[in-house]
C-alpha positions as CSV (number, residue, x, y, z in Angstrom):
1,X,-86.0,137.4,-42.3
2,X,-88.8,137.5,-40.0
3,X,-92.5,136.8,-40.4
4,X,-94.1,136.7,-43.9
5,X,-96.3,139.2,-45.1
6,X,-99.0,138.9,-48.2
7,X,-98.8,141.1,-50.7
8,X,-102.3,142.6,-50.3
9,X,-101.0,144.3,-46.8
10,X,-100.2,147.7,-46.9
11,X,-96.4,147.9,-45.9
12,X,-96.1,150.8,-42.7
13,X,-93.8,152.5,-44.7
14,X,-92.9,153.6,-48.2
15,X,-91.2,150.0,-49.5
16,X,-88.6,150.5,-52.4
17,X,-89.5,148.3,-55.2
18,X,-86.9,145.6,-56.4
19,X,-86.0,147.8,-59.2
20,X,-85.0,150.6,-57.2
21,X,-83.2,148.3,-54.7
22,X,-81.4,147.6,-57.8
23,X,-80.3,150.6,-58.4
24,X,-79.8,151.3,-54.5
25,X,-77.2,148.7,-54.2
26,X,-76.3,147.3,-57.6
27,X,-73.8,145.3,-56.4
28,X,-76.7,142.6,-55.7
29,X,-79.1,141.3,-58.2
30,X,-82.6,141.8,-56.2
31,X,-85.2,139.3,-56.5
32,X,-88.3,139.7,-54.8
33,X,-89.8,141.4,-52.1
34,X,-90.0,138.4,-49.0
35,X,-91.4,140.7,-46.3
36,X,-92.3,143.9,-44.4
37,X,-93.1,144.9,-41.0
38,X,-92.8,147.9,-38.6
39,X,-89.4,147.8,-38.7
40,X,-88.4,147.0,-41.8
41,X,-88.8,145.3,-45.2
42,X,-86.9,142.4,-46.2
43,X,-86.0,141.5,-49.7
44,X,-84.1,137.6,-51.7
45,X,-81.1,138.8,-54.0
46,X,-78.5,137.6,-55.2
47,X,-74.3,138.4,-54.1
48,X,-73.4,138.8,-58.0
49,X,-69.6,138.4,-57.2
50,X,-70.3,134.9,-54.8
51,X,-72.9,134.1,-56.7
52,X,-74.8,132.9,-53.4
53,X,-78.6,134.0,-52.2
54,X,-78.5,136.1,-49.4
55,X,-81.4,137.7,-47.7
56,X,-81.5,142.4,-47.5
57,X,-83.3,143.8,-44.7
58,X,-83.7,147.7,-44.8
59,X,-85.2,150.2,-41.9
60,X,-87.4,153.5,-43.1
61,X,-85.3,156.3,-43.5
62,X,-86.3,158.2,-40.5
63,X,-84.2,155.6,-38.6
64,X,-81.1,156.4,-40.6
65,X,-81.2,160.3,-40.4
66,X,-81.3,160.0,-36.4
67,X,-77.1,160.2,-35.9
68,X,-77.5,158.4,-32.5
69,X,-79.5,155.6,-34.1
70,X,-77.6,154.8,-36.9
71,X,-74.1,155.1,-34.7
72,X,-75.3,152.4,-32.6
73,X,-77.1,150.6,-35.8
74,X,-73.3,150.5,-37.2
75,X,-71.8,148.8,-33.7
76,X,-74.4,146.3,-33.1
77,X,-74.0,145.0,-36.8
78,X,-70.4,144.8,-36.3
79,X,-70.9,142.7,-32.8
80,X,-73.8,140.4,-35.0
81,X,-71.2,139.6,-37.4
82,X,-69.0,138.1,-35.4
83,X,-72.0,135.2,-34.6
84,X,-71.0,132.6,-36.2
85,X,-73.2,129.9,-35.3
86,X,-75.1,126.9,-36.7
87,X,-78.4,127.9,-35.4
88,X,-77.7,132.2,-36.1
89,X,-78.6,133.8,-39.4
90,X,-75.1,134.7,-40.3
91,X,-74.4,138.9,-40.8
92,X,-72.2,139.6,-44.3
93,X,-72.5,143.3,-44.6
94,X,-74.1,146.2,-43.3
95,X,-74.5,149.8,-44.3
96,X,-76.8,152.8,-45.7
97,X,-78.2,153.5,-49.1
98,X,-78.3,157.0,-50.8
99,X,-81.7,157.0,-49.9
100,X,-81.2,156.6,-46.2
101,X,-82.2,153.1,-45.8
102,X,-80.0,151.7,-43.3
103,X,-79.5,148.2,-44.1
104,X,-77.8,144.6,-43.0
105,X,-77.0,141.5,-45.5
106,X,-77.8,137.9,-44.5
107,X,-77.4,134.4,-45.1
108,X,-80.8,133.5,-46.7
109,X,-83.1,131.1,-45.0
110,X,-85.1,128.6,-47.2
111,X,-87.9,127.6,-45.2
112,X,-90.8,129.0,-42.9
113,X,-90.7,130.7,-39.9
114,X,-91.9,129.2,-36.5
115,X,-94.7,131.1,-36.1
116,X,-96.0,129.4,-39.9
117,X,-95.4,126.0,-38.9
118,X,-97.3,126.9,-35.2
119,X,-100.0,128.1,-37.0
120,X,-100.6,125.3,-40.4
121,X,-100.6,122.7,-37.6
122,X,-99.8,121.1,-34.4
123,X,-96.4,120.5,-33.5
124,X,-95.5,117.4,-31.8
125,X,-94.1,117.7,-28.0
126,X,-90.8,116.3,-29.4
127,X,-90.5,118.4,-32.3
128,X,-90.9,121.3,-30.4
129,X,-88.4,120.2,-27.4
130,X,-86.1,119.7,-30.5
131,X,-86.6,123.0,-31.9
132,X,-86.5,125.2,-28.2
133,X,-83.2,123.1,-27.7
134,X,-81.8,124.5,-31.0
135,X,-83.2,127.9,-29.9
136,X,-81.5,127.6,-26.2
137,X,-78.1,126.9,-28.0
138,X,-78.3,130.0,-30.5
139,X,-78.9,132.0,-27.5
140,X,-76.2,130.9,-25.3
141,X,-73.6,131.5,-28.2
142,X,-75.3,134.9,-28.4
143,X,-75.5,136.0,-24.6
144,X,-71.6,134.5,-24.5
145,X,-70.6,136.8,-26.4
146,X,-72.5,139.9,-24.4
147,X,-75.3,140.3,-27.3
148,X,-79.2,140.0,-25.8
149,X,-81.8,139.9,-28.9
150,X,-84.8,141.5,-27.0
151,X,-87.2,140.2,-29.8
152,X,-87.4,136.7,-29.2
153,X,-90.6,135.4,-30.8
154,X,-91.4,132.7,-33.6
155,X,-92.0,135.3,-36.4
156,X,-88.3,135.7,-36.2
157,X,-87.1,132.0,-35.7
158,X,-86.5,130.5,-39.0
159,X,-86.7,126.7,-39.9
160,X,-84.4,125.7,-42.9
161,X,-85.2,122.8,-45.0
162,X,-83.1,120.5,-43.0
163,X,-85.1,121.1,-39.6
164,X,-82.6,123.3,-38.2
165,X,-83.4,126.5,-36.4
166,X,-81.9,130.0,-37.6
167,X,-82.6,133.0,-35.0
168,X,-83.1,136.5,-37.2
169,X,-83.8,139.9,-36.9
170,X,-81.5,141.2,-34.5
171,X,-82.2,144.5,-35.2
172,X,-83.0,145.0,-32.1
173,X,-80.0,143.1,-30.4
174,X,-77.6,145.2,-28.2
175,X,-74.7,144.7,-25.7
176,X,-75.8,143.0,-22.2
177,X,-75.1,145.2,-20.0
178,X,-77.6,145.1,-17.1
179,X,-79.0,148.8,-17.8
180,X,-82.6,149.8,-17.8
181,X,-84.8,149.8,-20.9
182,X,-85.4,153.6,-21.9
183,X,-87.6,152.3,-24.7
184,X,-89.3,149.1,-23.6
185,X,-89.0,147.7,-27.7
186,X,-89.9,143.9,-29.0
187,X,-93.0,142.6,-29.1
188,X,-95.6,142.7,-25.7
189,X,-96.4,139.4,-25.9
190,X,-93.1,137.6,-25.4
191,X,-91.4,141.0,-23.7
192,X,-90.0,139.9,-19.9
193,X,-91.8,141.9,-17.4
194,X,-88.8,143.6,-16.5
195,X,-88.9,145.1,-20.1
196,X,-92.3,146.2,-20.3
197,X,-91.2,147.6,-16.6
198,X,-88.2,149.7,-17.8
199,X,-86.1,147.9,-15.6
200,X,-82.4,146.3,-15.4
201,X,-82.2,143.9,-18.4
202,X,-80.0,140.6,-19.2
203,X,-80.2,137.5,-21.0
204,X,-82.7,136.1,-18.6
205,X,-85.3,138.7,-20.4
206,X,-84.6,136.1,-24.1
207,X,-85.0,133.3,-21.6
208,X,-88.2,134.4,-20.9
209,X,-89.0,134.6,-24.0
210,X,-87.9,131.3,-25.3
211,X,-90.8,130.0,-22.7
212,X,-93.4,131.9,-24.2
213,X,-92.3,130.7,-27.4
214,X,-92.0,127.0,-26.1
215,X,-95.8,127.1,-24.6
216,X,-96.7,128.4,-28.1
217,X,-95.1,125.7,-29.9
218,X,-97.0,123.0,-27.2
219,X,-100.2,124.4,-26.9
220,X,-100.7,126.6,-30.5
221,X,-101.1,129.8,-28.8
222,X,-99.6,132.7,-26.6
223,X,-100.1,132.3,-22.8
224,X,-102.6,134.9,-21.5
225,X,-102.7,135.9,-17.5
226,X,-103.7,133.5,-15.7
227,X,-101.1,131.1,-18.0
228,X,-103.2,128.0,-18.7
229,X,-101.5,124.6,-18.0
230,X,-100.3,123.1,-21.3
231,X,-102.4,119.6,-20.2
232,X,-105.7,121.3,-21.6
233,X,-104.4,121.3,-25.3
234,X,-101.9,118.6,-25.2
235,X,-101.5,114.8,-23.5
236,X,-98.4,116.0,-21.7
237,X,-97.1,115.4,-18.6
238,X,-97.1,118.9,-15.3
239,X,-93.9,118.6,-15.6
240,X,-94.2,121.0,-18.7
241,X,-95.6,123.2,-16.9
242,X,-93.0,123.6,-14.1
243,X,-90.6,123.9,-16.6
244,X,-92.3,126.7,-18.2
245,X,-93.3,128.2,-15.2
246,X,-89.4,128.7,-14.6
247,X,-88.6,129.7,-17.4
248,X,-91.0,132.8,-17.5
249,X,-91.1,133.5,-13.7
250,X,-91.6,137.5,-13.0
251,X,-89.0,137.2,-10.3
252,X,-86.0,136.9,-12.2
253,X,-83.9,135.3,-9.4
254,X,-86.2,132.1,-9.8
255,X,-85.7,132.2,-13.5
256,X,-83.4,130.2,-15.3
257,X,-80.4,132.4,-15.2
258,X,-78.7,130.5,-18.7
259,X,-79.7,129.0,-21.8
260,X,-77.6,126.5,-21.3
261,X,-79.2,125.7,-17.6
262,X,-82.9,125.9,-20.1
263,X,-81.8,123.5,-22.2
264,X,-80.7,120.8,-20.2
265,X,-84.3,121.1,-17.9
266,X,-85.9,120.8,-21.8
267,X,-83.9,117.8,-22.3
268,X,-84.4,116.3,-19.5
269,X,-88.2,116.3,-19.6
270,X,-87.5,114.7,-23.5
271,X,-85.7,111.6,-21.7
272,X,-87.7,110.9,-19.0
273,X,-91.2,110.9,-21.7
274,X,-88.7,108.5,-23.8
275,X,-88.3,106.2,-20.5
276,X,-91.4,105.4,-19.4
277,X,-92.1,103.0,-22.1
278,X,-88.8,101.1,-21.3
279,X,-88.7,101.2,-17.5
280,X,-90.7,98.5,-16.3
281,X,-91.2,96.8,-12.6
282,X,-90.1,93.3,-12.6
283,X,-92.9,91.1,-12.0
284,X,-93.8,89.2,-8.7
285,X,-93.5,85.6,-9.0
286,X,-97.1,83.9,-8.0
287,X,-96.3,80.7,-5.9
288,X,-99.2,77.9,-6.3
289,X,-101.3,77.8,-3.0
290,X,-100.3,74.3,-2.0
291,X,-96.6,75.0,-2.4
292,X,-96.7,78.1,0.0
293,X,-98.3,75.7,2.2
294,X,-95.7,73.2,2.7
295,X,-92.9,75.7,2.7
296,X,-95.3,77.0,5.5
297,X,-94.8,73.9,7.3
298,X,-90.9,73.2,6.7
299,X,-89.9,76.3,8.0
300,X,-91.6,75.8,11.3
301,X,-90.3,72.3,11.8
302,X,-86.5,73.4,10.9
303,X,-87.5,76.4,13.9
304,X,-88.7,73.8,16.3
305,X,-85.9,71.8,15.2
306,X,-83.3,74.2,15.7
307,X,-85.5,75.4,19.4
308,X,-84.8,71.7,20.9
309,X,-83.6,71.7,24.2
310,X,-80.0,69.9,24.4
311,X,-81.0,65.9,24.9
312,X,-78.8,63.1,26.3
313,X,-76.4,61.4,24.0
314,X,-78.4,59.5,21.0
315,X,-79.7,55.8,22.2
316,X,-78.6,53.1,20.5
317,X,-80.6,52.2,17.5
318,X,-81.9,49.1,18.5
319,X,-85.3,49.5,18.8
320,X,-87.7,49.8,15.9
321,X,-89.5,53.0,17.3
322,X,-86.2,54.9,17.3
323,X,-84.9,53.9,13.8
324,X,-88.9,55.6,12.8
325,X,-88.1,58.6,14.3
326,X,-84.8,59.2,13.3
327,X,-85.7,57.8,9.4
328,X,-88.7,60.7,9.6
329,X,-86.5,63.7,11.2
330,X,-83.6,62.9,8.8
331,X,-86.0,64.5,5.7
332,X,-86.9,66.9,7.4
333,X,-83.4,68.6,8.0
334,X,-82.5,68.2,4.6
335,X,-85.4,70.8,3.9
336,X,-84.0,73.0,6.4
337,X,-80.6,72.8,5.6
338,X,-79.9,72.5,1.6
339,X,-76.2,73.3,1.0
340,X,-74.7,69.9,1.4
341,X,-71.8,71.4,3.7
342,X,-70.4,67.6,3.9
343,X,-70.6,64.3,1.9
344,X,-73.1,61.9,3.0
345,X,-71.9,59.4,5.8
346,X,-72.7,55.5,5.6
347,X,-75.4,54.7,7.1
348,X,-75.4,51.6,8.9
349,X,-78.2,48.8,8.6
350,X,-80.6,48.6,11.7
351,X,-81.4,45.3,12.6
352,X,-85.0,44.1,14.7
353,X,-83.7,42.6,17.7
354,X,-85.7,41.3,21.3
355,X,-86.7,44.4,23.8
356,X,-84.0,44.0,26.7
357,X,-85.1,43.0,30.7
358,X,-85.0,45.7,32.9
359,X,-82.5,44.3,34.9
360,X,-80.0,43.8,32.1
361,X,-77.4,46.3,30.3
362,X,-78.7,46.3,26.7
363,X,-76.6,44.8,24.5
364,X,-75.5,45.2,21.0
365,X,-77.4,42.6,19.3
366,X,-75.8,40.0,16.6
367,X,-76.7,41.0,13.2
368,X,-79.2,38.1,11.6
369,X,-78.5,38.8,8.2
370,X,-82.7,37.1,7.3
371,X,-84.4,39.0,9.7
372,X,-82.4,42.5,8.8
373,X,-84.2,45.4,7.8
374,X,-82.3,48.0,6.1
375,X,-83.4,51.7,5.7
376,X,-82.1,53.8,3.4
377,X,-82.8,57.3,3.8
378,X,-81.8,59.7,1.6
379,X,-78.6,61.7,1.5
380,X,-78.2,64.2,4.3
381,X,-75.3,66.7,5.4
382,X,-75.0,66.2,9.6
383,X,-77.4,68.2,11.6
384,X,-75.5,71.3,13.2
385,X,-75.8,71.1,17.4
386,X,-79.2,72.1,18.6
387,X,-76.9,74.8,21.0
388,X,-75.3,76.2,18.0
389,X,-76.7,79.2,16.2
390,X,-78.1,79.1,12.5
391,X,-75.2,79.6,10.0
392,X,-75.7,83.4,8.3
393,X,-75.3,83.7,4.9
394,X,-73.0,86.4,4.2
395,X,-74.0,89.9,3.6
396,X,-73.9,90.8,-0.2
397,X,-70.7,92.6,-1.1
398,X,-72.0,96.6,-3.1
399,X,-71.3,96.5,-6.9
400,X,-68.1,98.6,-8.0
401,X,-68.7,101.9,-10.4
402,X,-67.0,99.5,-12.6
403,X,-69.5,96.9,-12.3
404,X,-72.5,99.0,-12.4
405,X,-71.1,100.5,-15.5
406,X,-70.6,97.2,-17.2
407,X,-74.0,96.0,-16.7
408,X,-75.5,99.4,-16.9
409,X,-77.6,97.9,-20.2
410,X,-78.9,95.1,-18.1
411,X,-79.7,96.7,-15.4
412,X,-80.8,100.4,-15.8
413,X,-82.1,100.9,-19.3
414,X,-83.0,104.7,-18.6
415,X,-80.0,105.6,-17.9
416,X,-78.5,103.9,-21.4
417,X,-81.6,105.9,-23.3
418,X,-80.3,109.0,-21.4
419,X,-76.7,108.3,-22.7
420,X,-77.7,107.4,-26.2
421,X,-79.4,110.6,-26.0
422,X,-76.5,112.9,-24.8
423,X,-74.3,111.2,-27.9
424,X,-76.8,112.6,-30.6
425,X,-76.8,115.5,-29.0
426,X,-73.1,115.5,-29.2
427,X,-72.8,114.6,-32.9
428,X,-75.5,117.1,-33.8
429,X,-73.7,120.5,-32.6
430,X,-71.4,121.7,-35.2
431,X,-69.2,123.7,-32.5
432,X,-68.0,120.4,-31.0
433,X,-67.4,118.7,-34.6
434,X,-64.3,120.3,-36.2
435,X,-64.4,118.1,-39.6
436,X,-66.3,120.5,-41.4
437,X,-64.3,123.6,-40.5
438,X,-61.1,121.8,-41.5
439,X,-62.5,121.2,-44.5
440,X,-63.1,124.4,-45.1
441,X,-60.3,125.9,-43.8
442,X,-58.5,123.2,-46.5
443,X,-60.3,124.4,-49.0
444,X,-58.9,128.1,-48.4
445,X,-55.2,127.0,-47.5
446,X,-55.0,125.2,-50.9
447,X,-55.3,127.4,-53.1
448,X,-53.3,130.1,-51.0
449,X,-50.5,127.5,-51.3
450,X,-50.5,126.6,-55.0
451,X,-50.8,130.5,-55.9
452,X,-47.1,130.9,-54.4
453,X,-45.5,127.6,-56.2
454,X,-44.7,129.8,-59.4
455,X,-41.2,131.0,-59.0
456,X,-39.7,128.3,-56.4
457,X,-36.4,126.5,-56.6
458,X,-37.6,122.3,-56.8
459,X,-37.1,121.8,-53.1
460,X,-39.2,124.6,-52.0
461,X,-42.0,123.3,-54.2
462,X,-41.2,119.8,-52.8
463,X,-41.9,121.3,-49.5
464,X,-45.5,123.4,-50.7
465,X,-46.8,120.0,-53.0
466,X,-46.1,118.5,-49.8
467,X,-48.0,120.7,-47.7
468,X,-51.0,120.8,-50.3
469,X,-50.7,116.5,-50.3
470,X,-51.2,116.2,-46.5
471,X,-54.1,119.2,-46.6
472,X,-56.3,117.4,-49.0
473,X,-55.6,113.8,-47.4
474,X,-56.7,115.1,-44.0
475,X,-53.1,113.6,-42.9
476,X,-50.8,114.9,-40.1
477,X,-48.9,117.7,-41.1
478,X,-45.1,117.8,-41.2
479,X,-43.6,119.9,-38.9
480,X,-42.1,123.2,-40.1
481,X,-38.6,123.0,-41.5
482,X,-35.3,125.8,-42.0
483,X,-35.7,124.7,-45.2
484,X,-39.0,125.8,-46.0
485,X,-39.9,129.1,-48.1
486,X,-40.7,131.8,-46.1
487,X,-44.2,132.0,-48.0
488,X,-45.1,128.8,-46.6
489,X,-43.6,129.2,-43.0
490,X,-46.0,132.3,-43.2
491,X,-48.8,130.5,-44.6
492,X,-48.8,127.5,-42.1
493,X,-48.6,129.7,-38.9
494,X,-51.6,131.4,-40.3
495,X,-53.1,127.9,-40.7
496,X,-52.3,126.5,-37.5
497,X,-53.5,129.8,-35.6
498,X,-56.8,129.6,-36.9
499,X,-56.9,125.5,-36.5
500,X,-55.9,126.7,-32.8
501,X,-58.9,129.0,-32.3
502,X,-61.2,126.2,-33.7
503,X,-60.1,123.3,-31.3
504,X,-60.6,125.8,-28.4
505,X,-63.8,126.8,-29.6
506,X,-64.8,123.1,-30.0
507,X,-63.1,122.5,-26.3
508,X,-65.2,125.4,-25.1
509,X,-68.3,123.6,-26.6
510,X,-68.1,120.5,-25.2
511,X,-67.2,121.6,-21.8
512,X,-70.2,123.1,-21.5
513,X,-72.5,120.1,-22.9
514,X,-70.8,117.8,-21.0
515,X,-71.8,120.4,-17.9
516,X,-75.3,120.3,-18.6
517,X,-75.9,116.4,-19.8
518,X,-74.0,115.8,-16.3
519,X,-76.5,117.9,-14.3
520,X,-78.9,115.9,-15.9
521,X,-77.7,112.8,-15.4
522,X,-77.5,114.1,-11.1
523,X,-80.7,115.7,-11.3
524,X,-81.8,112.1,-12.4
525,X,-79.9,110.9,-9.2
526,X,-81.6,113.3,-6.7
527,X,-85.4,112.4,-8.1
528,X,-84.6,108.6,-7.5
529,X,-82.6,109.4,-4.0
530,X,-86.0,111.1,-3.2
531,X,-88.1,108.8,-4.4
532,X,-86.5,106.1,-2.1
533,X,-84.6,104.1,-4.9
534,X,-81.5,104.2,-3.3
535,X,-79.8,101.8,-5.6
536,X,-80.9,103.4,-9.0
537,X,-79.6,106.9,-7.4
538,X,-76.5,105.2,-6.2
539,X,-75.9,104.3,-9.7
540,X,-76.7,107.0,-11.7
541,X,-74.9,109.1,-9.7
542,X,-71.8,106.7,-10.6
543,X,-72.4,107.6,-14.0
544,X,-72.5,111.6,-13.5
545,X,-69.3,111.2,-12.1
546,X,-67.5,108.8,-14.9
547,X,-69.4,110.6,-17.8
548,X,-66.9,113.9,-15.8
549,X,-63.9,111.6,-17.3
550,X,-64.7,111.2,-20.6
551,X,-62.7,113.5,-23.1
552,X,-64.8,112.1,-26.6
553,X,-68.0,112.0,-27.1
554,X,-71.0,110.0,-24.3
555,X,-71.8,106.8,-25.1
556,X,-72.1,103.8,-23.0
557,X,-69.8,102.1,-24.6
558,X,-67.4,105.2,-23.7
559,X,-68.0,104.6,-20.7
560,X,-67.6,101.1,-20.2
561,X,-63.6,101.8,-22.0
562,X,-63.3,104.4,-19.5
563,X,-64.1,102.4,-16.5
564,X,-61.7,99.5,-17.6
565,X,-58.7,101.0,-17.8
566,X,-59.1,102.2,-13.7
């Protein structure tokens, strides 16, 4: 299960042919010979009593006559068993033939390895984000459960048919346990400097690795020292760099110290590229020249206005200069004051009358209704008092999370890529869905139950057809009764142990992406906080902290339910 080899290459070692793996292990039907390297050979056969492919790898017997070797050979298989993940080729059996050949049985792989597809053609920078992802997530199963592969390279990452990743060869897997490397093994060019150094080694040495193997998928070739940035074979954006920079940095304090903590940083990077053809400034509004020009002139007549010193009380309208002024004013404070605070008051009709002596009081002239000019000005709201101070419009109240969160597709469509994102993530990782594992787990509990109907009074096999009816409908199941046989009391607490390990597998899972798509979602927040967009920070970090109370899946729509029953 690692990289191909043509048949014209001389194998390192004396390969058995399929005939005498035949006769090695006859329980398998051997097919051909896939490929060889320096540590091993690897053969397609067939499980004669599953009737399934499965893929043989076998060491050179000098490996399985050194006790030591194959003692710790025999554990490691055992621990690589027990990794049963979507993106792990899955262990079956292990052992030694007569001839020496120690040997481990795998699910078979249709499709090439990395290292083909890197080198038949370019991979694009989204196919290859997609693919380290899947890698990140095979190795954070793996390093959970204390095994480091110390071989990470693309030769042994297999791509099914489906696009899905499948780490192999972990013959040179072992226990994490922080010790130094007495034999610095894998391969020099993805090795972790702390490997090649004999030093203390953990999963941050596969991280390492994972880089290398990331900048090879980007760029079509190894990194040599000085690394060269990835922008001088592909249209990418620094930010690659950085990221790969971390990944393979020689101190391993600045390293990424997770896969999981990898993967997010790889995602991340995936968004934002997504984003940048969505996100767009809104555009300025262009005012016409002679419209700035007479708002120009509005506001510094409503400023002079407002500026007046405080006069005597009004003078009668009697005179045909004042009725001018006050006709031309009254437009004029209607410009400066739109919101019509109070209905228009009656204007009453000014009427030409005969300038007064100077030694006489005026008087209120006697309307003449045929020489009366009447000037209607337009509707105005009262002029505020010259001493009073402008009226302030009110400061504009901050948007709830809930209100952000309803409006987030309106207002922030990053963000909504980012969540549409983080919910195909979520629907594409087989620890988090459980449907298929019921299924399977159905398909075993059936038969187990209908193999124990012979021999049972009619309301014991009431209570089993029962049980057997609500398996295969995916109903609820009934709860366990004093009636019930003891064969099926037995069988369902078998049942609903192992349903109870995969919910808190699937628990486990989704805790964890959830973790990482949130520190995405605040790394998005810290970026725009520092960029000076207060507002967009301010509201993605509203949705960091809601997409923390979600219990399904992330979606907006998730969210926007969430927020509404506050």
């Amino acid at each position: 299960m690692s990289e191909e080899s043509h048949a014209h290459h001389q194998p390192p070692f004396e390969v058995p042919t399929v005939e005498e793996m035949g006769e090695l292990l006859p329980q398998y039907a051997f097919e051909k010979l896939a490929a060889f390297g320096g540590m091993g050979a690897v053969y397609r056969a067939r499980q004669v009593s599953l009737e399934r492919p499965v893929a043989i790898k076998i060491l050179p017997p000098e490996f399985g006559r050194q006790e030591d070797f194959a003692e710790r050979f025999k554990a490691e298989a055992r621990a690589m068993a027990k990794l049963n993940h979507t993106h792990i080729v899955a262990v079956y059996d292990f052992g030694i033939t007569k001839a020496g050949h120690l040997y481990l049985v795998m699910e078979w792989v249709e499709g090439p390895t990395l290292h083909t597809m890197i080198h038949k053609g370019s991979l694009p920078a989204k196919k290859a984000a997609n693919l380290a992802m899947q890698l990140c997530d095979a190795l954070a199963y793996a390093h959970h459960h204390k095994i480091l592969h110390r071989d990470i390279k693309p030769g042994n990452i297999m791509v099914n048919e489906e696009g899905q990743v499948k780490v192999a060869d972990f013959g040179l897997a072992r226990p994490i346990t922080g010790e130094a490397e007495e034999d610095p093994y894998g391969t020099p060019d993805y090795a972790a400097p702390e490997i090649l150094g004999k030093g203390a080694v953990d999963q941050r040495a596969d991280i390492y690795a994972a880089g290398v193997v990331l900048y090879e998928m980007l760029t079509g070739r190894v990194p040599q020292q000085p690394r060269r940035s990835v922008q001088e074979y592909a249209p990418l954006s620094k930010s690659w760099d950085e990221l790969i920079d971390k990944a393979t940095h020689a101190d391993l304090a600045q390293r990424f110290q997770d896969a999981n903590e990898f993967r997010a940083h790889i995602a991340m990077l995936v968004n934002q590229a997504v984003s940048v053809v969505v996100v767009e400034d809104k555009p300025k509004v262009k005012v016409p020249m002679h419209l700035a020009l007479i708002g120009a002139v509005v506001v510094v007549v409503g400023g002079a206005l407002l500026l007046w010193p405080k006069a005597a009380p009004e003078a009668p309208a009697s005179t045909q200069p004042v009725a001018s002024a006050k006709v031309a004013q009254e437009p004029k404070l209607q410009a400066e004051k739109p919101k019509a605070a109070e209905p228009p008051q009656k204007v009453e009709p000014v009427v030409e009358a005969p300038e007064p002596k100077p030694d006489m009081k005026p008087k209120e002239p006697e309307p003449e209704p045929k020489k009366m000019v009447v000037v209607e000005p337009p509707p105005a709201p009262k002029p505020a008092p010259a001493e009073q101070a402008p009226e302030m419009k009110p400061a504009p109240v901050a948007e709830t999370p809930a209100e952000m969160i309803r409006k987030l597709d309106v207002n922030d469509p990053e963000l909504v890529q980012m969540l549409a994102g983080f919910e195909s993530e979520w629907g594409a990782n087989e620890d988090i869905d459980m449907q298929a594992k019921l299924r399977e787990l159905g398909s075993k509990y059936i038969p187990a139950l209908q193999r124990n109907l012979a021999g049972l009074m009619p309301e014991q096999r009431d209570h089993v057809l029962s049980e057997i009816s609500h398996v295969a409908n995916h109903e609820a199941m009934d709860e366990p009764q004093e009636t019930w046989p003891p064969v099926l009391k037995t069988l369902r607490m078998t049942y609903d142990a192992q349903v109870e390990a995969m919910q808190a597998a699937a628990a486990e899972a989704a805790r964890k992406m959830r973790v990482a798509q949130i520190e995405q979602v605040t790394q998005k927040a810290r970026e725009r906080a520092a960029a000076g967009k207060m507002e967009d920070a301010k509201r993605a970090e509203t949705v960091a902290a809601e997409l923390g109370r979600l219990t399904a899946a992330p979606s907006l729509k998730a969210l926007q339910e969430v927020v509404s029953v506050k």
